[in-house]
Residue frames as qw, qx, qy, qz and C-alpha x, y, z in Angstrom:
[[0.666, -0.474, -0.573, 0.058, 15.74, 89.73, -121.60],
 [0.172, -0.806, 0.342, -0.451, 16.00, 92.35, -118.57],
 [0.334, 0.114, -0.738, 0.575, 18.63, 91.19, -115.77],
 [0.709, -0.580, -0.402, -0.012, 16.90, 89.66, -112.52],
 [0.397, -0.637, 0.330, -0.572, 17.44, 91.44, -109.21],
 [0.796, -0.051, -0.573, 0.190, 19.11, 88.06, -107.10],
 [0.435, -0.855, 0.173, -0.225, 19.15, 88.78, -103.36],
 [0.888, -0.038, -0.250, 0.385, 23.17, 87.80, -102.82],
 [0.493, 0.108, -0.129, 0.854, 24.25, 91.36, -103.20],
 [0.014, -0.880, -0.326, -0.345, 23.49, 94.68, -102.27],
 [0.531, 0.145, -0.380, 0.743, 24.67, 97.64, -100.70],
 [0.405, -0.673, -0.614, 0.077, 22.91, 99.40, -97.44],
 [0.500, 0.153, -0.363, 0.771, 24.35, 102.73, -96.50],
 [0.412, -0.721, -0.480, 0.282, 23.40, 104.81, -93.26],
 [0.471, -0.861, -0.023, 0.189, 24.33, 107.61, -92.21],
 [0.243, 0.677, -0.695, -0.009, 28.10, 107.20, -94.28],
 [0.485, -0.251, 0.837, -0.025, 28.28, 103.29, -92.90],
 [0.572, 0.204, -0.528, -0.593, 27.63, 100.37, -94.65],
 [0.311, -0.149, 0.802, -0.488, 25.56, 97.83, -93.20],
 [0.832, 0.168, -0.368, -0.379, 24.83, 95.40, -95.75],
 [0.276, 0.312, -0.874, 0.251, 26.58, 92.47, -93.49],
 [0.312, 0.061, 0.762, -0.564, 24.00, 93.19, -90.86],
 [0.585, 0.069, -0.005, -0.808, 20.91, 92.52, -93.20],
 [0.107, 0.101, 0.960, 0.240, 19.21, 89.72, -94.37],
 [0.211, 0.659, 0.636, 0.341, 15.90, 91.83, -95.92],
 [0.015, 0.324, -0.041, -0.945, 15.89, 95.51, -97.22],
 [0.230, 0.553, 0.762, 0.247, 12.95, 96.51, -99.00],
 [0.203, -0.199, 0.009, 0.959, 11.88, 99.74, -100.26],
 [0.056, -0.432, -0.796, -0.421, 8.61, 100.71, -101.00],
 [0.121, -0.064, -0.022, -0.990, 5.75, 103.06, -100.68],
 [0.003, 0.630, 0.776, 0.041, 2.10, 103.85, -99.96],
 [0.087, -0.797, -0.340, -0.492, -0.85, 106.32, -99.96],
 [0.144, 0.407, -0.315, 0.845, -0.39, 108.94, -97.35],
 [0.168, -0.563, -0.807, 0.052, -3.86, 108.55, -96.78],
 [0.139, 0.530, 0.101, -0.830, -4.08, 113.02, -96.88],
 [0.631, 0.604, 0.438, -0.213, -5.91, 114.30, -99.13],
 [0.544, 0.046, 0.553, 0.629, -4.73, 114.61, -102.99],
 [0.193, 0.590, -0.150, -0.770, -4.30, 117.61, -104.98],
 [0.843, 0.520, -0.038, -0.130, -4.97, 117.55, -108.82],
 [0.254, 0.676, -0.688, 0.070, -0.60, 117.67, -108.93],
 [0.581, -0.211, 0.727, -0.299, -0.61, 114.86, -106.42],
 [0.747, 0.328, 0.493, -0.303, -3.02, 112.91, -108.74],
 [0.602, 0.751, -0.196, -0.188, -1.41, 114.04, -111.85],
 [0.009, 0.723, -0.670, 0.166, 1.90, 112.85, -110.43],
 [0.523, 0.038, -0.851, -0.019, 0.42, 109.40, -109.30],
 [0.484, -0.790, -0.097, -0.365, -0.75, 110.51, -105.99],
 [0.341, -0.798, 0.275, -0.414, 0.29, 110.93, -102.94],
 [0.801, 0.418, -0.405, 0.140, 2.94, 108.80, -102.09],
 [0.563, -0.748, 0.345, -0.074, 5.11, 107.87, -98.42],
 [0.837, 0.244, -0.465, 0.152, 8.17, 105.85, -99.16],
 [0.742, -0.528, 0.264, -0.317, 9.87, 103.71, -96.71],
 [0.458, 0.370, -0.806, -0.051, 12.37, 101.20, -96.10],
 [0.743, -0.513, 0.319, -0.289, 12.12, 98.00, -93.83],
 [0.412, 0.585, -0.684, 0.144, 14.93, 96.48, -93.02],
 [0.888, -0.436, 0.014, -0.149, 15.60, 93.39, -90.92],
 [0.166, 0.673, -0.625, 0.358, 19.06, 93.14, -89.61],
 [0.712, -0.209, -0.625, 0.241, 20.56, 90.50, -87.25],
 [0.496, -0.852, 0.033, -0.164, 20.82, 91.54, -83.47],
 [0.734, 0.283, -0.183, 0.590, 24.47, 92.72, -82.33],
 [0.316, -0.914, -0.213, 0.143, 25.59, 94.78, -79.45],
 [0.654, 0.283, 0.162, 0.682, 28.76, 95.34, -81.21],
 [0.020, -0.547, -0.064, 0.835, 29.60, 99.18, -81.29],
 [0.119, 0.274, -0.449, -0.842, 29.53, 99.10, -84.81],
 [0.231, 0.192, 0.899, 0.317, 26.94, 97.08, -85.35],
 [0.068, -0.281, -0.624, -0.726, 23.73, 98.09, -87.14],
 [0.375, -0.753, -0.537, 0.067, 21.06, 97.47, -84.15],
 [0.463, -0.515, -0.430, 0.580, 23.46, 99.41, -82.21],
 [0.187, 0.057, 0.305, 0.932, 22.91, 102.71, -84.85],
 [0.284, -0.430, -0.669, -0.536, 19.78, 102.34, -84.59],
 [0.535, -0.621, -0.490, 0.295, 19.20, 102.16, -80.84],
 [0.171, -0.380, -0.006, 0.909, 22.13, 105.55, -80.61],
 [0.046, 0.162, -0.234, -0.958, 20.22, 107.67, -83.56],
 [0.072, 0.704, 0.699, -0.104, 16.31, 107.05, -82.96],
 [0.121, 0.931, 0.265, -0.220, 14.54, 109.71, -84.56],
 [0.111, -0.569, 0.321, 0.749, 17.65, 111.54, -86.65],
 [0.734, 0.647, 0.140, -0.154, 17.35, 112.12, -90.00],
 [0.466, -0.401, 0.682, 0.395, 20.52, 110.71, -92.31],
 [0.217, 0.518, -0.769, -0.306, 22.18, 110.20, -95.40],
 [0.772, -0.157, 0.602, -0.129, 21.23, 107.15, -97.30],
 [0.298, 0.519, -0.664, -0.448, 22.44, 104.80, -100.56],
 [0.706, -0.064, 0.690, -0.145, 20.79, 101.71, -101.16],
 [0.424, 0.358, -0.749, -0.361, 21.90, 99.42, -104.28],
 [0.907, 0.013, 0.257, -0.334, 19.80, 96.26, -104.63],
 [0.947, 0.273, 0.019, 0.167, 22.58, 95.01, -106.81],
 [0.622, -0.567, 0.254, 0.477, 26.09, 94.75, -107.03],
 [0.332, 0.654, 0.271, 0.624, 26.01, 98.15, -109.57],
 [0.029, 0.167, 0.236, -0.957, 26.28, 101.27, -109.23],
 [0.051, -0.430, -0.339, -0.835, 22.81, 101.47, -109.58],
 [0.254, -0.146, -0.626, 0.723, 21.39, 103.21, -106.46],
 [0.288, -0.726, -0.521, -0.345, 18.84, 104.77, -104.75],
 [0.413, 0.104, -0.267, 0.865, 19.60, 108.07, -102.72],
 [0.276, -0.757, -0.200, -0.557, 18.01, 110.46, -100.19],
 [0.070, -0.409, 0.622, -0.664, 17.45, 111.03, -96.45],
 [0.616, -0.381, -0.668, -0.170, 15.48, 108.83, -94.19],
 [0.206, -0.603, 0.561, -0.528, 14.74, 109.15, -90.47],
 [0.285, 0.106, -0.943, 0.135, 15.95, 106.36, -88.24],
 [0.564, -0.418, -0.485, -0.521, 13.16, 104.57, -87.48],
 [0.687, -0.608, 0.123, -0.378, 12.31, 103.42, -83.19],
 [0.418, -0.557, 0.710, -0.103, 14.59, 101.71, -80.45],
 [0.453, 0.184, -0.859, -0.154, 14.96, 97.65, -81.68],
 [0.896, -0.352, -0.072, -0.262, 13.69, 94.86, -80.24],
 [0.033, 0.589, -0.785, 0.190, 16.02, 92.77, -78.45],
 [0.607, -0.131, 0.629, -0.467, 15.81, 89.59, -77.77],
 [0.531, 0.236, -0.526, -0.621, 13.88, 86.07, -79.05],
 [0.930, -0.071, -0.191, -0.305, 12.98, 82.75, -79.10],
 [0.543, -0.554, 0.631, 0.035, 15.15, 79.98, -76.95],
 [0.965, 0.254, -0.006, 0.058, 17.17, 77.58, -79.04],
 [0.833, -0.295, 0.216, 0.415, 20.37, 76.30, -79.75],
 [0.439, -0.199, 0.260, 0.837, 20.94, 78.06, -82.59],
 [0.107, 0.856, 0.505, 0.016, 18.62, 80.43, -82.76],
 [0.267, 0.142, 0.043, 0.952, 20.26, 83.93, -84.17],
 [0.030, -0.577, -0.411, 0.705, 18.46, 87.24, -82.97],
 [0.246, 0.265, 0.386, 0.848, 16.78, 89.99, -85.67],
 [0.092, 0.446, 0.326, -0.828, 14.78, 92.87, -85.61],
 [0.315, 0.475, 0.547, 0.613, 12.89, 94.70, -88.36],
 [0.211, -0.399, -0.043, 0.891, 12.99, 98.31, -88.50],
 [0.366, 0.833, 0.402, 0.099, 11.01, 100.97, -90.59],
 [0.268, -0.242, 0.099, 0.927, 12.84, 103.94, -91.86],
 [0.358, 0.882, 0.281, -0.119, 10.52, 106.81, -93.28],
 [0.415, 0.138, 0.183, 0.880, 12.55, 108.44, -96.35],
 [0.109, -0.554, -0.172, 0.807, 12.16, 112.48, -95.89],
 [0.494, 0.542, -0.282, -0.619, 11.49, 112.71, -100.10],
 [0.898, 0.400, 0.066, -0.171, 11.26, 110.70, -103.04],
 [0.554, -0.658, 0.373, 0.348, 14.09, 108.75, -103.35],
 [0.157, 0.769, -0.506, -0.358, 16.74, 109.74, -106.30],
 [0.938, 0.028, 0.344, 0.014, 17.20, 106.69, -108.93],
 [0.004, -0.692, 0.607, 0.390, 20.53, 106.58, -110.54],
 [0.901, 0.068, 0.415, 0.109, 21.20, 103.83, -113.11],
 [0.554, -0.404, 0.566, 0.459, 23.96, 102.75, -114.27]]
């Protein structure tokens, strides 16, 4: 039986930070480019854009996550992302995706979040454990 993927753990790194505390949904995935497709392209699966979106809580902290985002729009960074609590990982560069939202809805206890896009620069590197 293959081991389930359980969202309790995981590990988010940026840039050298880690900022799995601030999430609460990471997702990696990919689509068509929509350019056109060589025969390699095609031979390779085609053309291919990966991506992360990430939704993170809102925090004006220094360290927090929003606030990395808001300082390093547009760079391109270092990244590690482990869906589980292995070492098995996913590795490349992404660039940081637009300013955050701020803000939300009124309530008592209503917590802030965002959701971010990161474009990754290449296919990202799968390591398993």
């Amino acid at each position: 039986m293959s081991t389930r993927i359980k969202g309790a753990q995981l590990a988010l790194t940026i840039g050298g930070t880690d900022y799995w505390a601030d999430a609460t949904s990471v997702v990696l995935d990919n689509e068509d480019t929509g350019a056109a497709t060589t025969f390699e392209d095609a031979s390779l699966g085609g053309a291919r854009r990966y991506f992360f979106t990430i939704t993170a809580i809102q925090s004006l902290s220094p360290s927090s996550f929003w606030n990395y985002v808001w300082d390093n729009t547009g760079e391109v960074v270092s990244y590690t992302y482990s869906p589980t609590d292995s070492a098995d990982t996913f590795t490349g560069t992404v660039k940081i995706g637009p300013k955050p939202a701020i803000g939300g809805d009124a309530g008592v206890n209503n917590e802030f979040t965002f959701t971010t896009r990161f474009d990754c620069q290449e296919e990202p590197t799968k390591t398993l454990d």
